[in-house]
Wavefront OBJ file of the C-alpha trace (Angstrom):
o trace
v 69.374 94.943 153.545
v 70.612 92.890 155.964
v 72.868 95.164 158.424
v 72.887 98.825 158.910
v 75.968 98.975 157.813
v 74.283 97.884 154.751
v 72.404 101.401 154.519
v 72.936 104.035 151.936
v 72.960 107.822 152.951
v 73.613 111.094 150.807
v 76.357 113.203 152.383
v 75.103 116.586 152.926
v 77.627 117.305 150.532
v 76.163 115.240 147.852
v 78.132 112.019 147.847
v 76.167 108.472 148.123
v 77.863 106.083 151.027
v 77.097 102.942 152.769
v 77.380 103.305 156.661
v 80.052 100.367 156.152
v 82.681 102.418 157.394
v 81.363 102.942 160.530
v 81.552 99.163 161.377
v 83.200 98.882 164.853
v 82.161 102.394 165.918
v 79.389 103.312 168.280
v 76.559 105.732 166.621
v 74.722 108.367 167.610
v 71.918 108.987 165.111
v 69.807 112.293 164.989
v 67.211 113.477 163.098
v 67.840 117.444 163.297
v 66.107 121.016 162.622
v 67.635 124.081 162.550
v 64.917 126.317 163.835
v 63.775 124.252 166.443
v 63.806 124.729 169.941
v 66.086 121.365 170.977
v 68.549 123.082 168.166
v 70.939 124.528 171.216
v 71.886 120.644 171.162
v 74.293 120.640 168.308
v 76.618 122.445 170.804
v 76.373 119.159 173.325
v 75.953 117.241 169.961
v 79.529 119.093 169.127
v 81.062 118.240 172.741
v 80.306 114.835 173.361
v 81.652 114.390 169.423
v 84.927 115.968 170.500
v 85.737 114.542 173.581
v 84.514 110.552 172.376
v 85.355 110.373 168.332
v 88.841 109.372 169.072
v 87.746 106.649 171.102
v 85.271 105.344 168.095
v 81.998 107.666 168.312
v 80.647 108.774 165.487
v 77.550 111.036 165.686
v 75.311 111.444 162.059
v 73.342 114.190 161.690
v 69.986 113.705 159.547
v 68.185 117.133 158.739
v 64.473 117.039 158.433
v 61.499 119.326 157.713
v 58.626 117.383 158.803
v 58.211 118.439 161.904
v 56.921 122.038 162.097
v 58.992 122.837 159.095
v 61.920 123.524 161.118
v 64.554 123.033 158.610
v 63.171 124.690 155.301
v 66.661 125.354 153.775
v 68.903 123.732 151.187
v 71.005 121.317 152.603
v 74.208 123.722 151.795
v 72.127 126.119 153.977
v 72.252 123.614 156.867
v 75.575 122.862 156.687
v 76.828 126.635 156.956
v 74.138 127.128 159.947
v 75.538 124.322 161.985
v 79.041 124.885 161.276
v 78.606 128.740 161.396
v 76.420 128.509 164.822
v 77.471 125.504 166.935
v 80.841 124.599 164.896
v 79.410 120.990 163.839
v 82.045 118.784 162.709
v 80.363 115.480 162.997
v 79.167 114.324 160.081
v 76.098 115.679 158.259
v 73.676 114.051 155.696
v 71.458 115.194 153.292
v 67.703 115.949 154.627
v 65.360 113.328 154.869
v 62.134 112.169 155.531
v 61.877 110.180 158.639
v 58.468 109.311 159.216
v 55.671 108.524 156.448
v 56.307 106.759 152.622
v 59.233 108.181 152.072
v 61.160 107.445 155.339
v 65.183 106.673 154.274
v 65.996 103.656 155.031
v 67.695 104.289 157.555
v 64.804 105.837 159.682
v 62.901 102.618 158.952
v 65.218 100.631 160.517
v 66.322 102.518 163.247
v 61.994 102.726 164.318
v 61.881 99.183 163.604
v 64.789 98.429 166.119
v 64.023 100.714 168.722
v 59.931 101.528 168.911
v 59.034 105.127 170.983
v 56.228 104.986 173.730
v 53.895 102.397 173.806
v 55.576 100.448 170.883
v 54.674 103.489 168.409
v 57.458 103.619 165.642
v 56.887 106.997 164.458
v 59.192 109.596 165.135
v 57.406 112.878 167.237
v 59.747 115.402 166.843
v 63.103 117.049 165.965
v 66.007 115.734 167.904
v 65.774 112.131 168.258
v 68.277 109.881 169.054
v 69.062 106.830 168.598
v 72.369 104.833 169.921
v 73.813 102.165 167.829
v 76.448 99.589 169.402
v 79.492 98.778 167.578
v 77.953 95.525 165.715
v 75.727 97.810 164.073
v 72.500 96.584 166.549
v 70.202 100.100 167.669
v 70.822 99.688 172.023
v 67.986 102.956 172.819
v 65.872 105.302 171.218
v 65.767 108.756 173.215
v 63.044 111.656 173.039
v 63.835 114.930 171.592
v 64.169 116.490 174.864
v 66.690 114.374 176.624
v 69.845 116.660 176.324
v 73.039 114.419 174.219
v 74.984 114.747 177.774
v 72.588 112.801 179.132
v 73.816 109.813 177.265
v 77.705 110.344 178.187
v 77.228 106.790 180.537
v 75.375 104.702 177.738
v 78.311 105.791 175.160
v 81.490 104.865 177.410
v 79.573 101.637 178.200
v 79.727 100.923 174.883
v 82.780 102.624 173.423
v 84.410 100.383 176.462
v 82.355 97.446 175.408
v 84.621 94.921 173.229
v 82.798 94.479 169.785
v 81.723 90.901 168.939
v 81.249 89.933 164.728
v 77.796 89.724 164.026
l 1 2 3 4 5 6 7 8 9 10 11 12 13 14 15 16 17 18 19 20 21 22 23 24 25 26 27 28 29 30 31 32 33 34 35 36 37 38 39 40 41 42 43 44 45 46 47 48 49 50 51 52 53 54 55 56 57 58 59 60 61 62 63 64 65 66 67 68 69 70 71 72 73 74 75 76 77 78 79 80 81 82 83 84 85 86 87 88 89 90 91 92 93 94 95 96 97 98 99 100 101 102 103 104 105 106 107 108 109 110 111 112 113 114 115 116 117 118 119 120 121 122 123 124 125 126 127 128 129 130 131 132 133 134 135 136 137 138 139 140 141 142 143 144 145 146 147 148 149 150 151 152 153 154 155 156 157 158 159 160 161 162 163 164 165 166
């Protein structure tokens, strides 16, 4: 792998993609839980997806069940919840494992980019975010509790930040 563009994630619908479309966008990257209590975020989640896609955000939404087992479902389960509950149209992937063995890829790299708290890679909790620039490099790592509209400034910056090739 050399990019994360490079990456391959299920769909929550099933379907196997690179994040190579994404190239030029800006990222927000979230591992999610549905019976958490940071799961009122999907509606900022929702928001900040609405009022910045058109200008090149894309948010991805990662399900996972290791923390607490918050997110027991099937992933068809998920998808109804969040669209039923918080009207999630960003996209959503299949769940995952983000911390241990079997970390996705994806998780790996994103850790390996942007370390939590005293350099520690692993991921604490439900809800964390990480924001990817447009060249595919990972800018910040937030904690679960720092609410999406917090991170309104850091997106414009870089939706309004001209992306340079690699």
């Amino acid at each position: 792998m050399s990019t994360i563009f490079d990456i391959s994630c299920q769909t929550i619908q099933g379907k196997e993609e690179t994040l190579a479309e994404k190239k030029g966008k800006v990222l927000l990257i979230v591992n999610t839980a549905s019976q958490c209590g940071f799961t009122p975020q999907f509606r900022e989640l929702e928001d900040l997806y609405k009022k910045y896609h058109a200008q090149g955000l894309e948010i991805l939404e990662f399900p996972c069940n290791q923390f607490g087992s918050q997110d027991p479902g099937r992933d068809e389960d998920i998808l109804a919840f969040c669209q039923t509950n918080y009207g999630v149209t960003f996209p959503m992937f299949a769940k995952i494992e983000v911390n241990g063995p079997a970390a996705h890829p994806l998780f790996q790299h994103l850790k390996a980019a942007a370390p939590g708290i005293l350099g520690s890679e692993a991921i604490k909790w439900n809800f964390t975010k990480f924001l990817v620039d447009k060249t595919g490099a990972v800018k910040e790592r937030y904690a679960p509790a720092t609410k999406p509209s917090d991170l309104e400034p850091a997106i414009n910056a870089l939706l309004n930040t001209p992306a340079k090739p690699a």
